[in-house]
C-alpha beads as a LAMMPS data file, in Angstrom:
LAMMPS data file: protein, C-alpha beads

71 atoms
70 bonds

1 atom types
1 bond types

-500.0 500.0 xlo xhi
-500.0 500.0 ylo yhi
-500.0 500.0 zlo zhi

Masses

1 110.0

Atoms # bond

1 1 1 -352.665 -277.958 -97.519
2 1 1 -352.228 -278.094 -93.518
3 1 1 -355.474 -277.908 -91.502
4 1 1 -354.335 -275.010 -89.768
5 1 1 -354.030 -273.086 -93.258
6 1 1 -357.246 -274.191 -94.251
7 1 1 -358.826 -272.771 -90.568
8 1 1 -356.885 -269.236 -91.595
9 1 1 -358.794 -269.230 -95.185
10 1 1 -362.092 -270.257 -93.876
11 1 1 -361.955 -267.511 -90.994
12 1 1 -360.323 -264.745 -93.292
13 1 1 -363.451 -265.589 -95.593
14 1 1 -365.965 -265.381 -92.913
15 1 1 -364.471 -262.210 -91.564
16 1 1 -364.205 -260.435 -95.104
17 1 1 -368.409 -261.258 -95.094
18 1 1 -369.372 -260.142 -91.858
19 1 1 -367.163 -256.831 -93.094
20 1 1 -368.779 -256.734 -96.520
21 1 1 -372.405 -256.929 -95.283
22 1 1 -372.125 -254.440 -92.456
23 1 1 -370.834 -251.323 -94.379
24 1 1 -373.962 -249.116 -92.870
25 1 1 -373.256 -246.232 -91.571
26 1 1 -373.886 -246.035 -87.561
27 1 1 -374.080 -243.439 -85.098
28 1 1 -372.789 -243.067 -81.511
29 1 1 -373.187 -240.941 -79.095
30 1 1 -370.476 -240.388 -76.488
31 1 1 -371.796 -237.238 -73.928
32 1 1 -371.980 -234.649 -76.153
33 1 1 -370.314 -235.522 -79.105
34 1 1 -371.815 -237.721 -81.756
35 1 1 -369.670 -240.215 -84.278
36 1 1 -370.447 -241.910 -87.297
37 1 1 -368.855 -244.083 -89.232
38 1 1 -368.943 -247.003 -91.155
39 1 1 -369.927 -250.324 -89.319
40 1 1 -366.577 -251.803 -91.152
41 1 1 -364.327 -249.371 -89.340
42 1 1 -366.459 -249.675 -86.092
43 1 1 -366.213 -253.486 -85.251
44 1 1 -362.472 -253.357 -85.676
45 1 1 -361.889 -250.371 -83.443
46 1 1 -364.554 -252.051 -80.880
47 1 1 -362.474 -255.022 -81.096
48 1 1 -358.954 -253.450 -80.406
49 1 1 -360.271 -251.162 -77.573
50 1 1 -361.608 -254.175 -75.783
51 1 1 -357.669 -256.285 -76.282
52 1 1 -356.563 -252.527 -74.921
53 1 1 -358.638 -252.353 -72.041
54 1 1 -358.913 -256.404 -71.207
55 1 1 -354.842 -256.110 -71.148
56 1 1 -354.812 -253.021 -69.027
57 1 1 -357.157 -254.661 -66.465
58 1 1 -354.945 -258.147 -66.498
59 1 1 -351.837 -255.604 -66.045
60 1 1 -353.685 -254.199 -62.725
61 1 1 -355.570 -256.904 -61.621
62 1 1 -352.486 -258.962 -61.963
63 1 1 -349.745 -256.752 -60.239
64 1 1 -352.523 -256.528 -57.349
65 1 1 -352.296 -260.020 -56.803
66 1 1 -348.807 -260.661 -56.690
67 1 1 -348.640 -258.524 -53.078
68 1 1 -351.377 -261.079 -51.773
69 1 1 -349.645 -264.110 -53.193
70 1 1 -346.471 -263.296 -51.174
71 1 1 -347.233 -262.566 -47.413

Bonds

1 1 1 2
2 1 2 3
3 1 3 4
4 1 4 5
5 1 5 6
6 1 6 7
7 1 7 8
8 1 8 9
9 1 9 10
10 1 10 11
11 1 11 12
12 1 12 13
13 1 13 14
14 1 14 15
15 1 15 16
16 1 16 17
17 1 17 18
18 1 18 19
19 1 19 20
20 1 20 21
21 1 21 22
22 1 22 23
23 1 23 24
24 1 24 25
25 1 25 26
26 1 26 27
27 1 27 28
28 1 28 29
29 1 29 30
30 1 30 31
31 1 31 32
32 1 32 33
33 1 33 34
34 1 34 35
35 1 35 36
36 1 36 37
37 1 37 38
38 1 38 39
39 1 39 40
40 1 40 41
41 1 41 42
42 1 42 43
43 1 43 44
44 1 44 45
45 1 45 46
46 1 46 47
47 1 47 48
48 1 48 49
49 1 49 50
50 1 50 51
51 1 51 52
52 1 52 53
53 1 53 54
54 1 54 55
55 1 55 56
56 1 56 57
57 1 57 58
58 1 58 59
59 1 59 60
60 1 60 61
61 1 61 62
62 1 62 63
63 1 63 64
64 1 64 65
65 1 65 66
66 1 66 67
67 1 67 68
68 1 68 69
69 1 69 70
70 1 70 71
């Protein structure tokens, strides 16, 4: 097999254990409201709102710059 397939297994592996050993619930609190859930289903939402919000902030910071860029 490729090196690059072997790098997919070995991080798929070490991503299914990190998953497997975190499966406590947690708590957070947010204001008012309070949300728990299972660390499994909390480090991939964390995860995806941070790609959400870092590509949101390149979108603004980025179209910000572009005026600067041009005068």
């Amino acid at each position: 097999m490729k090196a690059k397939t072997w790098a997919i297994i070995i991080l798929l592996f070490l991503c299914a254990v990190l998953l497997v050993q975190n499966m406590e619930v947690v708590s957070f609190k947010v204001f008012f409201w309070q949300i728990s859930m299972s660390r499994i289903i909390a480090f991939p939402l964390l995860v995806l709102m941070g790609i959400i919000i870092g590509f949101a902030l390149g979108k603004f910071v980025h179209a910000g710059g572009k005026g600067r860029q041009n005068r």
